[in-house]
C-alpha positions in Angstrom: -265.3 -170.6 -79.1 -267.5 -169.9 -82.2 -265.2 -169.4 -85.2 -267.6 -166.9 -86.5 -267.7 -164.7 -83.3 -263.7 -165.1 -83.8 -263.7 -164.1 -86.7 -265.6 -160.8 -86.5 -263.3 -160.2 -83.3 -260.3 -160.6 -85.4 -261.8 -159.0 -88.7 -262.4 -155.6 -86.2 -258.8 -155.6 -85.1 -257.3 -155.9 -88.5 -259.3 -153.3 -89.6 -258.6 -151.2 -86.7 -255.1 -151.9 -87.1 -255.2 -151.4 -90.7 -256.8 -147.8 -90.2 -254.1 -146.8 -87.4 -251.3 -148.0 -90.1 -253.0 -145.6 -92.7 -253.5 -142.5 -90.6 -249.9 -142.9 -89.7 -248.8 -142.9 -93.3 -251.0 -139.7 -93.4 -249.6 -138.1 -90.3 -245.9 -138.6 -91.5 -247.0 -137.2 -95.1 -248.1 -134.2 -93.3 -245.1 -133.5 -91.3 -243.1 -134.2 -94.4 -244.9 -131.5 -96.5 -244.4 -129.1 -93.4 -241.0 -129.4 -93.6 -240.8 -129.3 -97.2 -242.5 -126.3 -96.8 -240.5 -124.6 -94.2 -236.7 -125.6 -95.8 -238.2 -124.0 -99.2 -239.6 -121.0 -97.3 -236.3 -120.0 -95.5 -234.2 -120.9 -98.8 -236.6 -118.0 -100.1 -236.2 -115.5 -97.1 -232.3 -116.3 -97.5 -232.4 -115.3 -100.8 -234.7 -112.1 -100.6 -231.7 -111.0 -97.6 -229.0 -112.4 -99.9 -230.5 -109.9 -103.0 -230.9 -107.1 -100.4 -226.9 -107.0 -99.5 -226.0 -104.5 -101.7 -224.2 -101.3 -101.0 -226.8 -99.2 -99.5 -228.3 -101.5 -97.0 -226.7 -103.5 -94.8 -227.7 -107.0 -94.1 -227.4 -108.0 -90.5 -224.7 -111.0 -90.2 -226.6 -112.7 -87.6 -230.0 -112.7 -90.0 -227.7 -114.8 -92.4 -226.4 -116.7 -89.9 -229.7 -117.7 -88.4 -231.1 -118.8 -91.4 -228.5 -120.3 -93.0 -228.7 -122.6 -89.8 -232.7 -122.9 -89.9 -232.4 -124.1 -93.4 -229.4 -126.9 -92.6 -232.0 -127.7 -89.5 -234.7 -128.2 -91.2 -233.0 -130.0 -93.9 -231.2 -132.3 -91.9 -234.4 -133.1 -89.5 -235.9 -134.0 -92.4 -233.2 -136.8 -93.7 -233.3 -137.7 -89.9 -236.7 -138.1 -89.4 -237.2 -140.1 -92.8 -240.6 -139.2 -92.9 -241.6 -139.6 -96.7 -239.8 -143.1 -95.7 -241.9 -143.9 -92.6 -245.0 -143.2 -94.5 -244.3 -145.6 -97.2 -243.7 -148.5 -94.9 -247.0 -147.6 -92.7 -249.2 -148.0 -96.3 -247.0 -151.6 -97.2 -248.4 -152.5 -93.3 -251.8 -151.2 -93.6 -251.4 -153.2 -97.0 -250.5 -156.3 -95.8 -252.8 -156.1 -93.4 -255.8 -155.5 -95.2 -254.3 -159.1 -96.9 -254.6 -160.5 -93.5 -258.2 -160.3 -93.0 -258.6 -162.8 -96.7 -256.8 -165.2 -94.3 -260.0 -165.2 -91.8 -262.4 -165.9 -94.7 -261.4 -169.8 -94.5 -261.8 -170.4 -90.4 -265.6 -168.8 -90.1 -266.4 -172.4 -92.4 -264.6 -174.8 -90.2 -266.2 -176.7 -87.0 -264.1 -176.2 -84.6 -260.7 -173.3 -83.9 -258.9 -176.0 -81.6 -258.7 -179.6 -83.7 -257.6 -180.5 -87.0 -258.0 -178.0 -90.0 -259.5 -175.5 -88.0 -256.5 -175.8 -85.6 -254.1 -175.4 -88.4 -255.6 -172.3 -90.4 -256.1 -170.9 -86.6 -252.2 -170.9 -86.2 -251.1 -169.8 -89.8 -253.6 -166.6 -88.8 -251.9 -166.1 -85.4 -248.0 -167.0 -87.1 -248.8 -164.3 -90.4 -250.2 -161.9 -87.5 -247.1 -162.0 -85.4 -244.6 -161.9 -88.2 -247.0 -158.6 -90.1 -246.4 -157.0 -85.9 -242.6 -157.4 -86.0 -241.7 -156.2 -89.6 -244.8 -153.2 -89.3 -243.1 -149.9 -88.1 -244.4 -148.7 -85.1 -247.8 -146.8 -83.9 -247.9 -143.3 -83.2 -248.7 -143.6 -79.4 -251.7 -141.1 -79.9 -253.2 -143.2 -83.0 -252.5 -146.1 -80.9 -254.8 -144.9 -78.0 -257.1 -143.5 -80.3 -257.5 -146.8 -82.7 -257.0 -149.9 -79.7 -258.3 -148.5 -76.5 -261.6 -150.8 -77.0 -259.8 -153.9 -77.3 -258.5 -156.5 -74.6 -255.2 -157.9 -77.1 -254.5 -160.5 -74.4 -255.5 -163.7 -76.3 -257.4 -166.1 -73.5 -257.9 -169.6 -74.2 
């Protein structure tokens, strides 16, 4: 195995990976915001029946008890869901793995992947790489497909 045809392989996948991580942070941004929107849009329509309860008009008590649970809903889906959270760990992995790929500068100058130091900054790659896939939260499924249906992850030898 070349280490420089490795190390374009590898320096695609981090990338790749690195991208998914990012558009993940985005999604969940995006589905925060909604929400955001949506609590502070019923907390508004709440209010507007709330200030239209006077004597004269009669506010229906199922209106107020439908929003009243949208807005505890919405609120509590969003302390659930974490999403503001989620996106904050998916940049620290896209982060970390944008790092990842300095780590594959050094092997494209060494002889050979499978003795001596070519061996041994072959498995620090493969050791960060593992650890960065356990502690990264996980893929979307559909940014998943979308990002890694081109590549073959099982590692042949």
């Amino acid at each position: 195995m070349q280490p420089d045809t490795w190390v374009k392989s590898w320096e695609k996948r981090v990338y790749s990976i690195k991208n998914a991580h990012y558009q993940s942070a985005y999604f969940c941004e995006m589905l925060d915001i909604a929400i955001s929107v949506m609590v502070i849009f019923s907390a508004a329509f709440m209010a507007v029946v709330a200030l239209m309860a006077r004597p004269g008009f009669e506010a229906s008590p199922q209106i107020i008890l439908i929003m009243s649970i949208a807005i505890i809903a919405l609120v509590a889906g969003q302390h659930y869901f974490k999403f503001s959270e989620r996106s904050i760990q998916h940049r620290h992995a896209a982060d970390a793995y944008l790092l990842l790929v300095q780590r594959l500068e050094p092997i494209k100058h060494c002889d050979d992947l499978k003795v001596g130091e070519g061996q041994k900054k072959f498995n620090d790659f493969f050791a960060e790489w593992i650890h960065l896939a356990e502690i990264s939260p996980a893929l979307m499924k559909p940014i998943y497909k979308r990002n890694f249906s081109h590549f073959d992850f099982v590692l042949k030898s």
